[in-house]
C-alpha positions in Angstrom: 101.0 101.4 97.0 102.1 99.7 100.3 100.7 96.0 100.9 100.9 94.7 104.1 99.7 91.1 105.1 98.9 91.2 108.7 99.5 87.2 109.8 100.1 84.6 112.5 99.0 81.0 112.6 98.0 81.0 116.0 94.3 82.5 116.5 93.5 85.2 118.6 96.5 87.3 118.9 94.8 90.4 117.4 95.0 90.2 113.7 91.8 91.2 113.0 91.8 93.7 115.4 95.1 95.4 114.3 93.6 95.2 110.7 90.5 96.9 111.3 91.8 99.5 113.2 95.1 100.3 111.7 93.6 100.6 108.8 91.3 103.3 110.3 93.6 105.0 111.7 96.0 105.3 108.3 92.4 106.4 106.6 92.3 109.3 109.2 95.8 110.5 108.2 93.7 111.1 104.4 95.4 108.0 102.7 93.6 105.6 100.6 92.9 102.2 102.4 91.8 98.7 101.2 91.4 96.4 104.1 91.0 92.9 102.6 88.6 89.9 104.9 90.6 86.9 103.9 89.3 85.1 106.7 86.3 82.6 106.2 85.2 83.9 109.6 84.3 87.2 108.2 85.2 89.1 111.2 87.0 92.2 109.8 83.9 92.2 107.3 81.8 92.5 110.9 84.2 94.7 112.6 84.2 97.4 110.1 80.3 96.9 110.4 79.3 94.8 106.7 77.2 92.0 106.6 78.9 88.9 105.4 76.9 88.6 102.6 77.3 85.9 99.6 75.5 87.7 97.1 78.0 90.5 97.4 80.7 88.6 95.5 83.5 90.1 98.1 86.8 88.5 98.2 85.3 84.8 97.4 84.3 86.3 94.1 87.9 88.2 93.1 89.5 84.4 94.0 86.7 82.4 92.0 85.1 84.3 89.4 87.6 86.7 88.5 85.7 89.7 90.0 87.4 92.9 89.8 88.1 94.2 93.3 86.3 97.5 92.4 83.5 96.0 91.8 83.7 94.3 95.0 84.8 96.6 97.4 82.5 98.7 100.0 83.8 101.8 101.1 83.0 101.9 104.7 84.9 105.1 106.1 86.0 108.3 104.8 89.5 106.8 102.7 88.4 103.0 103.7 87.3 100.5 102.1 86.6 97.0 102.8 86.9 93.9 100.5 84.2 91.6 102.6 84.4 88.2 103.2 81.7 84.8 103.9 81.8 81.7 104.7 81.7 80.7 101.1 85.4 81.5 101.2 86.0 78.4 102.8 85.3 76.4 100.0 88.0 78.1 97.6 90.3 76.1 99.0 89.0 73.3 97.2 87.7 75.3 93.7 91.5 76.3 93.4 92.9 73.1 93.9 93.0 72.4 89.7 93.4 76.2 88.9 96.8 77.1 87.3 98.4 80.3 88.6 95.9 79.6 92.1 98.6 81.0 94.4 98.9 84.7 92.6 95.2 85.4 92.1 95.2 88.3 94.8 98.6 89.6 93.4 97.2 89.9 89.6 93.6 91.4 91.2 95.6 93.5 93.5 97.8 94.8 90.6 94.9 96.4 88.9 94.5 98.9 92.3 98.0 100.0 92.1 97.3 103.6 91.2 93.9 104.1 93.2 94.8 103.3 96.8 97.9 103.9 99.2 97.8 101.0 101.5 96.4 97.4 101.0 95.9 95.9 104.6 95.5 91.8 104.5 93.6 90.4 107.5 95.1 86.5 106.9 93.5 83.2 108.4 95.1 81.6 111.2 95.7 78.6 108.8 98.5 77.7 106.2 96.7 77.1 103.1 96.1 78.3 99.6 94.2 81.7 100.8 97.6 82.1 103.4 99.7 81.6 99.8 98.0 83.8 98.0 98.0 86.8 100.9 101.8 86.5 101.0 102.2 86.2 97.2 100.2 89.9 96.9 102.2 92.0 99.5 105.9 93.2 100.0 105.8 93.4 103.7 104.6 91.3 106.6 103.4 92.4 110.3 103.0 90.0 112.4 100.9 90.5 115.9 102.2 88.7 118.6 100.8 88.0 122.3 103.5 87.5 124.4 103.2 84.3 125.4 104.9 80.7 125.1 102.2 79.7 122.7 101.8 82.5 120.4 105.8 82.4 120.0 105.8 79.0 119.0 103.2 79.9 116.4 105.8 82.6 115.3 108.7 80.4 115.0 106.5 77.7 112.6 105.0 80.9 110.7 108.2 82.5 109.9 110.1 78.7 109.1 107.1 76.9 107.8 105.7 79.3 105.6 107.4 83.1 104.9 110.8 82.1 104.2 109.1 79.0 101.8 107.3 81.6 99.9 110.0 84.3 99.5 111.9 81.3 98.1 109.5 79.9 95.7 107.0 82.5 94.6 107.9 86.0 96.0 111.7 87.1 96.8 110.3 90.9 97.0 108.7 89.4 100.7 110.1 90.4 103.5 108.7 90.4 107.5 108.3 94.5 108.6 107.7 93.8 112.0 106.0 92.6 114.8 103.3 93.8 116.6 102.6 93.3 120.6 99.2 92.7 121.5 97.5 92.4 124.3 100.2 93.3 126.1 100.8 93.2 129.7 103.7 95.3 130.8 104.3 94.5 134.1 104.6 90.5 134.0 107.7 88.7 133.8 106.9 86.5 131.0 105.8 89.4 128.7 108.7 91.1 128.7 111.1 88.1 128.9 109.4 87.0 125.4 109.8 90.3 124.2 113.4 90.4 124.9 113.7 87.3 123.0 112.0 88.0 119.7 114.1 91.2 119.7 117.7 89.6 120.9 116.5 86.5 117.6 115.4 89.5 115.4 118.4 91.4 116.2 120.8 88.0 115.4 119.1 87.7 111.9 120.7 90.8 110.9 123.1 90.6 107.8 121.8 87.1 106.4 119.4 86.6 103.7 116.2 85.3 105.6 113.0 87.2 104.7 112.6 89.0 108.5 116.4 89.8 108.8 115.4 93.7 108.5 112.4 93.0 110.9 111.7 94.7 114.8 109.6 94.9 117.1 107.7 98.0 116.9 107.6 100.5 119.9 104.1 101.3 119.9 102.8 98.7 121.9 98.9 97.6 121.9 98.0 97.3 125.7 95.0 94.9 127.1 91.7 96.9 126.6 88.2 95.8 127.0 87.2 98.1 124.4 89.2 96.7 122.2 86.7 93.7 122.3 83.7 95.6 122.8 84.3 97.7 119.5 83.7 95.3 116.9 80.2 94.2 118.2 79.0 97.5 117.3 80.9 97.1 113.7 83.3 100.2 114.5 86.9 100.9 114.6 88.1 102.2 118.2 88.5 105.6 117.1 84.8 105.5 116.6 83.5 103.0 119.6 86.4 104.9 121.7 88.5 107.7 120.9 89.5 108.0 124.5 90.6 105.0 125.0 94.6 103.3 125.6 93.1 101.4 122.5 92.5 104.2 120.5 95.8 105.3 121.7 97.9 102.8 121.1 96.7 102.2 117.5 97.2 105.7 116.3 100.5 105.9 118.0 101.3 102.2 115.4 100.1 103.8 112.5 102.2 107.0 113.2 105.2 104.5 113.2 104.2 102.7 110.6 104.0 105.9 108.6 107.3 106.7 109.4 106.5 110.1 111.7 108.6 111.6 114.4 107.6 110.5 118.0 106.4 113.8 118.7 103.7 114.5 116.5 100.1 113.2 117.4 98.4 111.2 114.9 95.1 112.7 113.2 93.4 109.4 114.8 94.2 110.5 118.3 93.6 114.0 118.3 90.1 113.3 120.3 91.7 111.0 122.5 92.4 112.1 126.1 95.7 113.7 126.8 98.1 112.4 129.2 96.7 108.7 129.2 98.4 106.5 132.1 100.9 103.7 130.4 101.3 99.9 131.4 104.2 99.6 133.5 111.7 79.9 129.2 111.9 79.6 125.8 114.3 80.8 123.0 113.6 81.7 119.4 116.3 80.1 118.3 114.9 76.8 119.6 111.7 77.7 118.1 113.1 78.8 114.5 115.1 76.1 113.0 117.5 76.6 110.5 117.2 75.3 108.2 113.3 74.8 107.5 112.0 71.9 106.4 108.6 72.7 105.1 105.5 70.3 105.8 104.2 68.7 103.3 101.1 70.5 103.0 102.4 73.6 102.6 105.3 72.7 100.1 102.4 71.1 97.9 100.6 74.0 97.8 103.6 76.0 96.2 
């Protein structure tokens, strides 16, 4: 089994987005997926078209009341299923706070679904709390989506200081950073690709030292700007069902190809409907983003 937390601190650089629909995609190539809402918002729950329901236990049950996650999981696509979320979620926070063990509850539940399903997909909160802990306490890899911009590379910097390099310290050395993920991405600006330089030349510069994302890139496929990207989850479907023909649709089957390790070449089952020959998209450092080394803030080194 393959767990992947999908995370950034800063909100809305697509992690619910690529969660729900690299997931789908992977489902499409026939492997077994388990796309967890860890997000209070509830937005992959709505995106892969469940109602955030309390009463459905969901993830706020598997952290609280020791709900097993097949009990609480909806299958919502051929090979998919979703672990839903609710507001309630919000308040584990606080029910955890006097729980021993709080920061591995999702690993132990996890563990239990070694054997039934191929790829555990984490959609994290843009936050760095308990429910962050536990999500990178579960999974062996990280991917991190990042819009290239000044903001959402600061929020990379403090994520990969602050809180994955704290972790792989303290609770699990088996974590490491995978890669990163462009969204929304803008080919033709300056600043796009000036940023993405960067995060490849600091990535690149990591190589050979014992930090959790010294084996990390920047992955080729490359999600470009697309309305209906947006427009999908309103309708609760993946792109490949809103879409097929879209650069969307496209560019998430072409990440899940890479993610799965296939040659260039070969067309993804999840873009098989999509429309051939689809047109393409034609100052600040890491390294004085990233410090080295991190000193954690307090909230976070509380917690583990």
């Amino acid at each position: 089994m393959r767990s992947i937390a999908v995370i950034n601190q800063k909100g809305g650089v697509g992690k619910t987005t690529t969660t729900a629909n690299l997931a789908a995609a992977l489902a499409t190539e026939g492997l077994k997926v388990l796309a967890i809402d860890f997000d209070p918002q509830s937005h992959l729950t709505i995106n892969l078209g469940a109602a955030p329901r309390s009463e459905d236990g969901g993830i706020y049950g598997v952290m609280t009341d020791a709900l097993p996650i097949d009990e609480a999981m909806l299958k919502v696509r051929k090979n998919l299923w979703l672990l839903p979320s609710h507001i309630d979620l919000a308040a584990a926070e606080t029910e955890l706070v006097s729980v021993v063990g709080r920061e591995v509850i999702l690993r132990d539940a996890i563990e239990a679904m070694r054997q039934k399903i191929d790829y555990v997909l984490i959609d994290c909160p843009p936050s760095l709390g308990i429910l962050t802990i536990n999500a990178l306490s579960a999974v062996k890899e990280v991917f991190i989506p990042l819009q290239p911009h000044f903001l959402a590379l600061q929020g990379l910097g403090r994520l990969l200081d602050d809180t994955i390099r704290l972790v792989a310290k303290r609770i699990n050395p088996d974590l490491s950073v995978t890669a990163v993920v462009l969204t929304m991405y803008e080919g033709g600006t300056r600043l796009a690709n000036e940023v993405v330089d960067d995060v490849k030349a600091f990535l690149e510069a990591s190589r050979g030292t014992d930090c959790p994302w010294a084996s990390a890139r920047v992955f080729d496929a490359v999600i470009r700007r697309n309305v209906k990207l947006a427009e999908a989850p309103s309708h609760g479907l993946s792109i490949f069902d809103y879409a097929p023909r879209c650069n969307g649709a496209l560019d998430y089957a072409r990440l899940a190809a890479e993610v799965l390790g296939k040659v260039e070449s070969a067309q993804p089952a999840a873009a098989k409907t999509a429309a051939k020959g689809a047109p393409t998209d034609k100052t600040i450092k890491m390294s004085d983003v990233v410090a080295t080394p991190a000193t954690p803030p307090s909230d976070v080194a509380n917690i583990v």
